[in-house]
C-alpha positions as CSV (number, residue, x, y, z in Angstrom):
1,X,95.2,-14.0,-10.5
2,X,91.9,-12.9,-9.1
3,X,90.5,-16.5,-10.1
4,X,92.9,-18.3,-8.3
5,X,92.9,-16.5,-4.7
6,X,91.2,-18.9,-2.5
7,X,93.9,-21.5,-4.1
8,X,96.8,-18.7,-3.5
9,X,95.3,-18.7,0.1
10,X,94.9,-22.5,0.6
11,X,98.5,-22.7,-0.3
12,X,99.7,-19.9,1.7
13,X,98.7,-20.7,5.1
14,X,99.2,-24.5,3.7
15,X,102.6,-24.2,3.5
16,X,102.8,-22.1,7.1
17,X,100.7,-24.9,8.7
18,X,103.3,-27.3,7.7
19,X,106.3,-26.1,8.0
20,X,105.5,-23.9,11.6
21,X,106.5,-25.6,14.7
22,X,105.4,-24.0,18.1
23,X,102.0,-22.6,18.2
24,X,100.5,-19.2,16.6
25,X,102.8,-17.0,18.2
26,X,105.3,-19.4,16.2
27,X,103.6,-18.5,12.8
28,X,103.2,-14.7,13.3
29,X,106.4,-13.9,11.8
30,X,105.7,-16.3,8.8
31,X,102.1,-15.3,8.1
32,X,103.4,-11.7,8.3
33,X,106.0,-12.4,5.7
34,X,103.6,-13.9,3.6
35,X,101.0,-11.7,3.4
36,X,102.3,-8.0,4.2
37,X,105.7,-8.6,2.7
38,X,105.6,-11.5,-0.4
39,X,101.7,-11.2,-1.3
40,X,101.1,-8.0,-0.1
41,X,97.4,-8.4,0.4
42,X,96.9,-6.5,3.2
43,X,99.1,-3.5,4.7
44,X,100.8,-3.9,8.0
45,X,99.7,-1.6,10.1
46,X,95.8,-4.0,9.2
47,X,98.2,-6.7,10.0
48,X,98.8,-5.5,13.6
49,X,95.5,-4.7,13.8
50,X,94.1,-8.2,13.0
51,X,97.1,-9.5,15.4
52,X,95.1,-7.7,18.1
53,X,91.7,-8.7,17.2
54,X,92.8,-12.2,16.4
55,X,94.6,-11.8,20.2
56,X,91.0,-10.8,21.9
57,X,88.7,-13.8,20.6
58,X,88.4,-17.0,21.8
59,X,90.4,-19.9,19.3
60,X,94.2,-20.2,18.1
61,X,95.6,-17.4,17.0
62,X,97.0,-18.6,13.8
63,X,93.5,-19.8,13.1
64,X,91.8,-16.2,14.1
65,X,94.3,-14.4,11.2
66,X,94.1,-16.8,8.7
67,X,89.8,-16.0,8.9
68,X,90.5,-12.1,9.1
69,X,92.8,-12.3,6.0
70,X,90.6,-14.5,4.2
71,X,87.8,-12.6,4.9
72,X,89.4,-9.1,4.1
73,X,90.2,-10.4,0.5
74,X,87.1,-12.7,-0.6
75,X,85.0,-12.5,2.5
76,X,83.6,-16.2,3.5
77,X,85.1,-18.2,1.2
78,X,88.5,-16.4,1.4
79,X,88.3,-17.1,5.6
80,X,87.5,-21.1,4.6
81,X,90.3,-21.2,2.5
82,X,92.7,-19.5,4.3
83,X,91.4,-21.5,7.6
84,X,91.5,-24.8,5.6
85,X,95.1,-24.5,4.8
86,X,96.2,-23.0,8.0
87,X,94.5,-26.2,10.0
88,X,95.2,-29.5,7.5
89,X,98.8,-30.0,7.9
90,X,98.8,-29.8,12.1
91,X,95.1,-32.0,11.6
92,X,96.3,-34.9,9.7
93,X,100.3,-34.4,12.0
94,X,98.6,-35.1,15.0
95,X,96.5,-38.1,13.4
96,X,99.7,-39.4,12.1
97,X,101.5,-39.0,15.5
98,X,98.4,-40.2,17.3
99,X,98.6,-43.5,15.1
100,X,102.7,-43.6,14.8
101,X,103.4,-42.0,18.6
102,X,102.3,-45.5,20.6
103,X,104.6,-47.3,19.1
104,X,107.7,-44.5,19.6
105,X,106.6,-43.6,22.7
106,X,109.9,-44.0,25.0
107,X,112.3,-43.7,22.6
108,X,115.4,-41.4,23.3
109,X,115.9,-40.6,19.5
110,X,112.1,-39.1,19.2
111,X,112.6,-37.5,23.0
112,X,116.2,-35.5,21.4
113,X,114.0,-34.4,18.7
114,X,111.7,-32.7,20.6
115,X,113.9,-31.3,23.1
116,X,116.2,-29.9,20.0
117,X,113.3,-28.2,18.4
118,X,112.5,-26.5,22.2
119,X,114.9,-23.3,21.5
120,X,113.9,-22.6,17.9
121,X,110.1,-22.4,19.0
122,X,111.4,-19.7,22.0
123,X,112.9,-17.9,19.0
124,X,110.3,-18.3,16.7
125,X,107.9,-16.9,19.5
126,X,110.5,-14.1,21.1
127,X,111.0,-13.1,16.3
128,X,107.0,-11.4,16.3
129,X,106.6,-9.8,19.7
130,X,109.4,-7.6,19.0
131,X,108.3,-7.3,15.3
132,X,105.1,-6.4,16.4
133,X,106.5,-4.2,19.2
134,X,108.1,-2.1,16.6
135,X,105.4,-1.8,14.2
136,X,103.1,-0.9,16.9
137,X,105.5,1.6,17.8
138,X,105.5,0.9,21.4
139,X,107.7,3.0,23.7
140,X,108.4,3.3,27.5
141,X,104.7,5.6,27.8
142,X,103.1,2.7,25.9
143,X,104.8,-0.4,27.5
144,X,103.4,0.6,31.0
145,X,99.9,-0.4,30.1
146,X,100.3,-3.4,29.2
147,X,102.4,-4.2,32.2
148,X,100.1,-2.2,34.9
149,X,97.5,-4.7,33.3
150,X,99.5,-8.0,33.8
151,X,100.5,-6.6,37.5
152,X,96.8,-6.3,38.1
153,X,95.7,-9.7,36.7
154,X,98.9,-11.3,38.7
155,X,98.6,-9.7,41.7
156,X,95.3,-8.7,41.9
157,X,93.5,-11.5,40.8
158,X,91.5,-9.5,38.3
159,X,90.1,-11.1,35.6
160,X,91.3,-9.8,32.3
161,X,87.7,-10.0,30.6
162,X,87.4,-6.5,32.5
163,X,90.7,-5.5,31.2
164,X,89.8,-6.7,27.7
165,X,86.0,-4.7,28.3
166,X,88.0,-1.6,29.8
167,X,90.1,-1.4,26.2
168,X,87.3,-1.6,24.3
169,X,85.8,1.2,25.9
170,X,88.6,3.1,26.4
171,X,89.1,2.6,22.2
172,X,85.8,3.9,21.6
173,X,86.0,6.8,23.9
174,X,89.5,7.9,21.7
175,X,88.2,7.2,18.5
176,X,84.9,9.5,19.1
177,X,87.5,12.1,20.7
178,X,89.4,11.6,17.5
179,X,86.4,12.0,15.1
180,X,85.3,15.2,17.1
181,X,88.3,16.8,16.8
182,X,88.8,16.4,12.9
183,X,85.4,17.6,12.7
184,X,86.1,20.9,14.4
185,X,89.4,21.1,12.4
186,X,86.7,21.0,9.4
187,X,84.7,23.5,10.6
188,X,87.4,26.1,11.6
189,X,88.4,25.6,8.1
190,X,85.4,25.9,6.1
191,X,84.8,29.1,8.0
């Protein structure tokens, strides 16, 4: 089994790739499925952990988790192979739609298609945020950030780069208040 992981990986996010319509938000649900639930490769609290770092750098999201997953189970090769299979299908779509799509352009059959497929992507997208919502365990005290933040960026015109800087900060200050306080739990104890 160990030998054939980068080709379990190709296949996985292969067969999400292909069969995903609407974006990464659209594939959450699916890549969750796949590799918390079916594969169990990583756990899913890492899972919402690598939603939110996938969330904070620049690319497609879908993209961002397929390269932490790879890369949590067989480092640089696992994130290529992961990354390759998440990226074929939509690459050679769109060249086949680029080549096909001139020729189909105004047709009402193609236009109904698309159209159709509208709702199931809202679904699709609406399926993870609440997954991820209650995974996160997010309640009315924790739900306020995110939308003081949004408020801010909206109304304010403040650019979420400082939001996104503030977090990081903010993590680092808990985590060392964290770390001090199981460290003086220690102490008390050894004493």
């Amino acid at each position: 089994m160990k030998s054939n992981i980068y080709l379990q990986l190709f296949s996985s996010f292969l067969k999400i790739g292909a069969f995903t319509f609407g974006g990464g938000w659209a594939m959450i649900p699916l890549i969750e499925r796949e590799v918390v639930d079916k594969k169990q490769w990583i756990k899913r609290e890492d899972f919402i952990d690598a939603l939110a770092i996938a969330q904070s750098l620049p690319g497609v999201l879908a993209v961002n988790i397929s390269i932490l997953v790879g890369n949590k189970l067989r480092g640089l090769k696992g994130s290529l192979a992961a990354t390759l299979g998440t990226i074929l299908p939509s690459f050679l779509i769109i060249l086949a739609i680029a080549i096909w799509f001139v020729q189909v352009y105004d047709n009402p059959v193609i236009e109904r298609i698309f159209k159709g497929i509208r709702p199931a992507v809202v679904a699709l997208i609406v399926s993870p945020v609440l997954t991820t919502a209650k995974t996160a365990r997010i309640n009315l005290k924790t739900v306020i950030i995110p939308i003081v933040v949004a408020l801010a960026i909206w109304l304010g015109g403040i650019s979420p780069i400082w939001f996104v800087l503030l977090g990081g900060i903010g993590g680092i200050v808990y985590y060392n208040h964290i770390i001090t306080r199981i460290k003086k739990r220690y102490r008390e104890k050894k004493k």
